[in-house]
N, C-alpha and C positions, 0 to 999 in steps of 0.2 A: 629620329623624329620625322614625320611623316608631311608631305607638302599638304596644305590645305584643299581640298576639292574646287574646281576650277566653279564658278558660278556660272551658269548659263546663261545668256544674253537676252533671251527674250526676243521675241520679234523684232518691237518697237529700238530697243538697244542696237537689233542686227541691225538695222533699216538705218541708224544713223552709222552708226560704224560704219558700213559701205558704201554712204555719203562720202565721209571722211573720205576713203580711199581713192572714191571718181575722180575727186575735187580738192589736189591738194591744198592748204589753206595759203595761203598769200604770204612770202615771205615777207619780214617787215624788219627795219632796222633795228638793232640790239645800242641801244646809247649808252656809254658809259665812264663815266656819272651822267644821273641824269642831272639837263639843264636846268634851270631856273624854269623858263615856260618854253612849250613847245606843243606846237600848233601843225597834226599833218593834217594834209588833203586829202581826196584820194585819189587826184588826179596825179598820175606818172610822167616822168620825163628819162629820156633812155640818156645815156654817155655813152661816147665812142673814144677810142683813143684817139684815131685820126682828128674827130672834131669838135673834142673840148680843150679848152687852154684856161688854165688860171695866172692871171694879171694884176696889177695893180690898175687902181682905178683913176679916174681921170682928174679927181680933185684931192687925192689923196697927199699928204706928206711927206710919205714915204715913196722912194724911188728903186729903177734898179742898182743903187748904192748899197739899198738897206739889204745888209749881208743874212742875218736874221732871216727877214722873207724870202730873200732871193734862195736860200738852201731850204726854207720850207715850202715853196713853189715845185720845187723838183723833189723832191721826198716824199708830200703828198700826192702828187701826179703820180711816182714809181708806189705807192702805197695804194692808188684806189687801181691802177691797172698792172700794175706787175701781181701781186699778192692772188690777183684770182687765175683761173685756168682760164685760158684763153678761148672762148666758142667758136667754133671751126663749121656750124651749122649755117645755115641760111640764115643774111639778119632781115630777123623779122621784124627789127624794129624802123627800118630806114623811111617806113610813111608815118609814122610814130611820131609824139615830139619830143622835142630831141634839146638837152643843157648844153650849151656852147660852151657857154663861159663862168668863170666864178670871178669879179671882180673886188678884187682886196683893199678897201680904203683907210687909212687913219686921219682920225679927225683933228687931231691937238698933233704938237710935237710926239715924233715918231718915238723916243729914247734908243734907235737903232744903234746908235754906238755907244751906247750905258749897258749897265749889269742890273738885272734883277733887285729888287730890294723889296724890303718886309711890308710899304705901302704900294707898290707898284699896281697898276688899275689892271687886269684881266678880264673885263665886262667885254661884251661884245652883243652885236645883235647879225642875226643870218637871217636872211629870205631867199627862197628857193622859188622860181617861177620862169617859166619859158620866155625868153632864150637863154636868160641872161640871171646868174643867182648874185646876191651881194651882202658881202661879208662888212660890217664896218665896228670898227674898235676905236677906240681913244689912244690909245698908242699899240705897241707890237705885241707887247706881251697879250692883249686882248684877243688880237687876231690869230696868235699862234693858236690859243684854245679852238676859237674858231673854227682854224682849219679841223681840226681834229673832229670836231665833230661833224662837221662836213662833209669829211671820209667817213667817219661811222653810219650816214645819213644811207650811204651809197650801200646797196644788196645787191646779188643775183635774180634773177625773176627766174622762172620755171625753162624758160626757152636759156639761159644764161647770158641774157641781155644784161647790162650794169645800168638798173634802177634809182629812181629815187623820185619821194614824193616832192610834190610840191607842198613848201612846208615854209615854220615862221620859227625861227629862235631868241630867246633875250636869255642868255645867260650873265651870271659872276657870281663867284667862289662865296661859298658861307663864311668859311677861314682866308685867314691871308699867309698862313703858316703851314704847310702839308708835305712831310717833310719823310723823307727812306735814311735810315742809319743804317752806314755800311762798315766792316770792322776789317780794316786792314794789316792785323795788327797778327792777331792769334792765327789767320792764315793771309798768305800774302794774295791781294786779286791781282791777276793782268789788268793790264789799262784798258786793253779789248771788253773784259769781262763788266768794267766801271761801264765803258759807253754803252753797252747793250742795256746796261741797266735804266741809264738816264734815256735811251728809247722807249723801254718798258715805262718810266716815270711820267713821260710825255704822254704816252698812249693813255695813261689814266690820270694826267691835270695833274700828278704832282711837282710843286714846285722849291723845294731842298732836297739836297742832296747833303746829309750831315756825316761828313766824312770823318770816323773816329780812327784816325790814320797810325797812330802811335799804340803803344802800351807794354805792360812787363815783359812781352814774348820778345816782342820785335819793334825794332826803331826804322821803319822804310823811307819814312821822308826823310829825303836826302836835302840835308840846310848847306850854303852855302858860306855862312856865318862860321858854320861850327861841323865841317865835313866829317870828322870823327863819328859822329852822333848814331852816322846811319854807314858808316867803316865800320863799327867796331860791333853799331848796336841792332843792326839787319839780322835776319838768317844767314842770308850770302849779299854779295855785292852784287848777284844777278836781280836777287830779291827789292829793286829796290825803287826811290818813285823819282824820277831826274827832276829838275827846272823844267824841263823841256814836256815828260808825263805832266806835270801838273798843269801846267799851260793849256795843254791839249784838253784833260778835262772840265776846265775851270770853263774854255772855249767853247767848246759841245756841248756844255750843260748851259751857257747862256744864248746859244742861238737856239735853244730850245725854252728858254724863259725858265732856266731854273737856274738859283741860287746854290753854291756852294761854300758850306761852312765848316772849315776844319777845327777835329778838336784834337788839342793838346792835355789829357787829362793827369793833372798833377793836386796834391804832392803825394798822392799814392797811385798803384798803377803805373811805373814810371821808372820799374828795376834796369829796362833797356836804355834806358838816358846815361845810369851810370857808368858804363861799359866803353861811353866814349868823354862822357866827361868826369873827369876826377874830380873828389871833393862835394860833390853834388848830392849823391845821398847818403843820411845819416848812417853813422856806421853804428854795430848793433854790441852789446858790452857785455860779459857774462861774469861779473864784482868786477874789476877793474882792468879787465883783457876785453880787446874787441875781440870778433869771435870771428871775423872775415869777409858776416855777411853785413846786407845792407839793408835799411829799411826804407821809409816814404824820401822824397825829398826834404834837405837840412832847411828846417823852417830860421835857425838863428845866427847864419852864415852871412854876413852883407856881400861874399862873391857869390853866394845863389841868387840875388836879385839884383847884379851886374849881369849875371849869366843871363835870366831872365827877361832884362830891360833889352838884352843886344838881340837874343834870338825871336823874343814878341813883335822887335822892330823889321825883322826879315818876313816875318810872319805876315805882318800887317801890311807891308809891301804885296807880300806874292799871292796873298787871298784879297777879291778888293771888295768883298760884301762887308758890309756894316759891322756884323760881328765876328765874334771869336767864342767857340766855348773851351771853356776852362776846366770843365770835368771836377774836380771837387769829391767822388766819390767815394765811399770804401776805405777809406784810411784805417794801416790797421797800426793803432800807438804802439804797439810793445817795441819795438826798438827803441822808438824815441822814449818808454818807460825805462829803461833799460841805461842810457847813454847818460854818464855823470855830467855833458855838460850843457845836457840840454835841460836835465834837471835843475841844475842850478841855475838857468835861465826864466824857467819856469817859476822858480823861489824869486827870483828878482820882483819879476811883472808881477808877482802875486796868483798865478794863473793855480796854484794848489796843487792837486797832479790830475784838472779837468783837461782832459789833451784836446778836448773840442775846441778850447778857447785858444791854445795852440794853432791849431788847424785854423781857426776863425783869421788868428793875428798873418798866418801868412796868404790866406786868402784875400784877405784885404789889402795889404800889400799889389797881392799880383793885380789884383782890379785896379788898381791905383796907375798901375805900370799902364795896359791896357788904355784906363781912359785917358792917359796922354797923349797916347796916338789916336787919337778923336775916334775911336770903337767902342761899340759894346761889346760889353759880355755875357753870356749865357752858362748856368753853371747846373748842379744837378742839385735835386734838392737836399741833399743832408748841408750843402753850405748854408741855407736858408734854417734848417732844423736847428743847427747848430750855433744861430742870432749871429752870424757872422753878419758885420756891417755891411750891407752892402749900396752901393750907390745905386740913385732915383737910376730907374729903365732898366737893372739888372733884371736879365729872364731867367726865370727860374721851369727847371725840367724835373716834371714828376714822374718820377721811373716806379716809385714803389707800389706794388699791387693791393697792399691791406689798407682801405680807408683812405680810395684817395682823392675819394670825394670830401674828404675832412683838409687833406692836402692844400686841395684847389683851394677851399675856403678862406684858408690860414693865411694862402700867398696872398690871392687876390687883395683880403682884408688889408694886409700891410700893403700893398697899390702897387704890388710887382704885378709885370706881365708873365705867361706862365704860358708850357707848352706842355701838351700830355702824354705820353708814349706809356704808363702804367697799361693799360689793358691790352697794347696792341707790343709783345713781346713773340716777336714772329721766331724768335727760335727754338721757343714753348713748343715742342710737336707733340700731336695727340693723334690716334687713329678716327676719322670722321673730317665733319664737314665743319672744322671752325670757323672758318670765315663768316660763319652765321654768329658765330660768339662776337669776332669784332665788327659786325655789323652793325649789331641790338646796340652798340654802346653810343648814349648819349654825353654827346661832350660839358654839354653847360647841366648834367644833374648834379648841381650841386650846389647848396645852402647858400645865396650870397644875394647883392643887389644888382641892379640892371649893371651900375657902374663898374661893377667886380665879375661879371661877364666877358664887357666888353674886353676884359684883362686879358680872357682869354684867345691867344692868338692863334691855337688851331691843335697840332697834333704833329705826330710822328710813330711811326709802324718801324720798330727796332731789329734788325737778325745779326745778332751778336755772331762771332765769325769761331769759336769753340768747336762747333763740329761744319761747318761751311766753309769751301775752299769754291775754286772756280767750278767743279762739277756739278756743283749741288745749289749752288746760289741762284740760280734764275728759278728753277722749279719749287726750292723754299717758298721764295721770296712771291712770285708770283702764280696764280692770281689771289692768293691770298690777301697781299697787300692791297690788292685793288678794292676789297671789302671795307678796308680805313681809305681810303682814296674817295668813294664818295660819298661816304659819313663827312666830311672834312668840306667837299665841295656842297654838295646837292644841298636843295632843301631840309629840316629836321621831319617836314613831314616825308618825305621818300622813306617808307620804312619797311615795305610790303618782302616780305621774305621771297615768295612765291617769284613777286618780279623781279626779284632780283635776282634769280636761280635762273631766270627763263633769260634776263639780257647777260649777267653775268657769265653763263657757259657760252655763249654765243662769241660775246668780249673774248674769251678764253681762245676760245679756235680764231679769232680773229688776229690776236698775238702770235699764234700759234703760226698761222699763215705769214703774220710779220717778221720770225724768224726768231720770236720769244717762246726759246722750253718750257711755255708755263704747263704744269701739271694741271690734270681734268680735275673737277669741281666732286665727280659721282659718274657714274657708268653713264655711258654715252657713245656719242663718235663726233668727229666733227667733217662736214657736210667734203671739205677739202682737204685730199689726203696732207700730211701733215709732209715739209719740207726741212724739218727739223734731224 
């Protein structure tokens, strides 16, 4: 096949093309998400390293105690002048004007020594003007956004001076849910590989981190309660997550304002649980012989929900966000079809041989266990399919991709809250530019009333861990994920494909420079050779 005949430009065409070239066009900042409003000038102010410092402000409530700012004071200060090439030319900016300072205030109680939670306020407002720019938030969580975009604010100019307009911000989140599902389980991450990640989550305003820790491969969290679990039920004992890992990332991820939510998914899913504790799951029967193997967890045991009451209580200890998910997924009955005495149990309750209502009875159960320890829980939607009882504020997660705008509808109607990760399955890989597919998707299309909107609490971008290990999870994962990142924050009117391709690749090299492998969007380059 033959290339098309090139078209000829024409005078008039040359004449601007050549423009183009005299005059290159004004670099300008790539935002990303975009803000709520944003207002530039076009009048410039230059940064230097020697003579900008960012502070806390003078009526602020927040001090150098607040550990939070104090580690994002110096993060984004190594973020707006480490990451670029340093200009070694003559500064041409020195009679220029020139940002001194970025002054950080909280207006209300800081929450500097609290964790993130599903109401926590993230608003903030930025003004950018000589000498002096001023960030002000309602509490930290607000400002961390802030800063972020504050370094997004900042470019190169043509000379390699580090620009930024003078400009006005009022941001906060459309959702209050924005959330990365990481799988621990089918391959094991470094804890290195967790923190890079929740940098990457920062740099694009996500705030969960839903850690699916567990499952049939491998048991890495390592409990205290019941050290067997992740002895017997790891890959290796090298494989595996301490007291100490979890600490570390539960810590990283809240001086960054994210939330982390670990899930325990049972009673299927859950083949590594048995490995260290015995008894635990149903054994499987072929006429009146077990056969060796084992199925979901024993829904009609009263030491499966001893087992459960002691190890949820460690749980609810060493995670301190609000929730807990409890996974609920994929149950597959034929064991428990199979087993004479769970049949007979079944004949008691009257359950028939509908195993959902099985699955329902001990689901209910574990939410029971759960809201004694003053938590919620968050479950996946076949618990909800399934009419499993579930207590007022249970979240319900719509994973299924067929009609799941019929989904939303069904939860919202019955007054559950609901979080949607159906469309945004990042392990789904195709050849091309999907990130445009999770783009277009709007999260409130679907049949309901204002009140059963509001239900909805935001979203979640999934990378099941089947064929993702450390090699391959940041360039999956991002920038791909950044395309639900700000569907999730931004306006619903931000919808422009085009501008999102033109700040989105920009975002890209900008990570890229931060020391995030995110993979390129489409052919290109990015302006700074890459340090990756």
């Amino acid at each position: 096949m033959e290339p098309p005949p090139r078209r000829a430009l024409g005078l008039p065409g040359l004449l601007v093309a050549l423009a183009a070239l005299a005059s290159p066009a004004q670099p300008e900042p790539a935002l990303w998400p975009m803000p709520l409003s944003v207002q530039l000038s076009p009048r410039l102010l230059h940064l230097g390293r020697d003579s900008f410092s960012i502070r806390h402000g003078p009526n602020s409530t927040a001090g150098p105690s607040c550990s939070p700012l104090q580690e994002a004071f110096r993060r984004y200060y190594d973020y707006i002048f480490g990451s670029y090439k340093r200009h070694h030319g003559p500064a041409k900016f020195q009679d220029g004007a020139q940002l001194q300072q970025l002054l950080v205030t909280i207006v209300l109680e800081s929450e500097c020594d609290s964790f993130p939670n599903v109401s926590s306020d993230e608003s903030y407002t930025l003004q950018v003007q000589e000498p002096v720019a001023t960030l002000k938030a309602n509490r930290v969580w607000g400002a961390l956004r802030g800063l972020e975009t504050f370094s997004q604010l900042i470019y190169q100019d043509s000379y390699g001076a580090l620009t930024i307009n003078e400009s006005n911000v009022v941001d906060s989140p459309r959702f209050p849910h924005r959330g990365i599902l990481i799988d621990t389980a089918r391959h094991y991450l470094p804890v290195k590989s967790i923190l890079k990640t929740l940098d990457a989550m920062a740099f694009n305003k996500f705030n969960v981190l839903h850690w699916h820790i567990v499952d049939d491969q491998s048991f890495p969290y390592q409990s205290t309660a019941f050290p067997e679990l992740s002895n017997k039920g790891s890959y290796t004992l090298n494989h595996v997550y301490t007291p100490n890992d979890v600490r570390m990332v539960i810590e990283y991820a809240r001086l960054r304002g994210i939330r982390v939510i670990p899930e325990f998914d049972s009673p299927g899913h859950a083949q590594s649980w048995g490995k260290g504790q015995k008894g635990l799951l149903t054994p499987c029967y072929s006429g009146q012989k077990q056969t060796g193997n084992f199925g979901p967890i024993n829904p009609i045991r009263n030491t499966t929900y001893t087992f459960l009451t002691m190890f949820f209580k460690e749980i609810s200890k060493v995670f301190p966000d609000q929730f807990v998910h409890l996974g609920g997924d994929e149950v597959e009955f034929f064991c428990w079809a199979t087993n004479p005495n769970i049949q007979k149990f079944m004949k008691i309750k009257g359950f028939g041989t509908d195993f959902t209502k099985l699955q329902s009875f001990y689901m209910a159960k574990l939410l029971d266990i759960i809201a004694s320890m003053n938590k919620g829980s968050i479950v996946w939607q076949e618990v909800f399919d399934n009419r499993a009882k579930l207590r007022p504020g249970t979240v319900v997660q719509v994973w299924k991709n067929s009609a799941y705008d019929v989904e939303l509808s069904q939860v919202t109607e019955a007054g559950f809250p609901v979080i949607l990760s159906a469309p945004w399955y990042l392990d789904l890989i195709s050849y091309g530019q999907d990130w445009k597919k999770y783009y277009t998707v709007e999260p409130l299309a679907f049949p309901g009333s204002d009140k059963q909107k509001q239900l909805l609490l935001g979203g979640e971008a999934c990378l099941w861990g089947e064929y993702v290990d450390a090699t391959n999870l940041t360039p999956r994962l991002w920038p791909r994920a950044s395309a639900v990142g700000e569907r999730l924050w931004s306006n619903k009117s931000v919808r422009s494909i085009d501008s999102a391709y033109s700040r989105l690749s920009r975002h890209r090299c900008r990570m890229v420079r931060r020391g995030i492998a995110a993979q390129p969007l489409f052919t290109g380059y990015c302006t700074h050779d890459s340090t990756i």
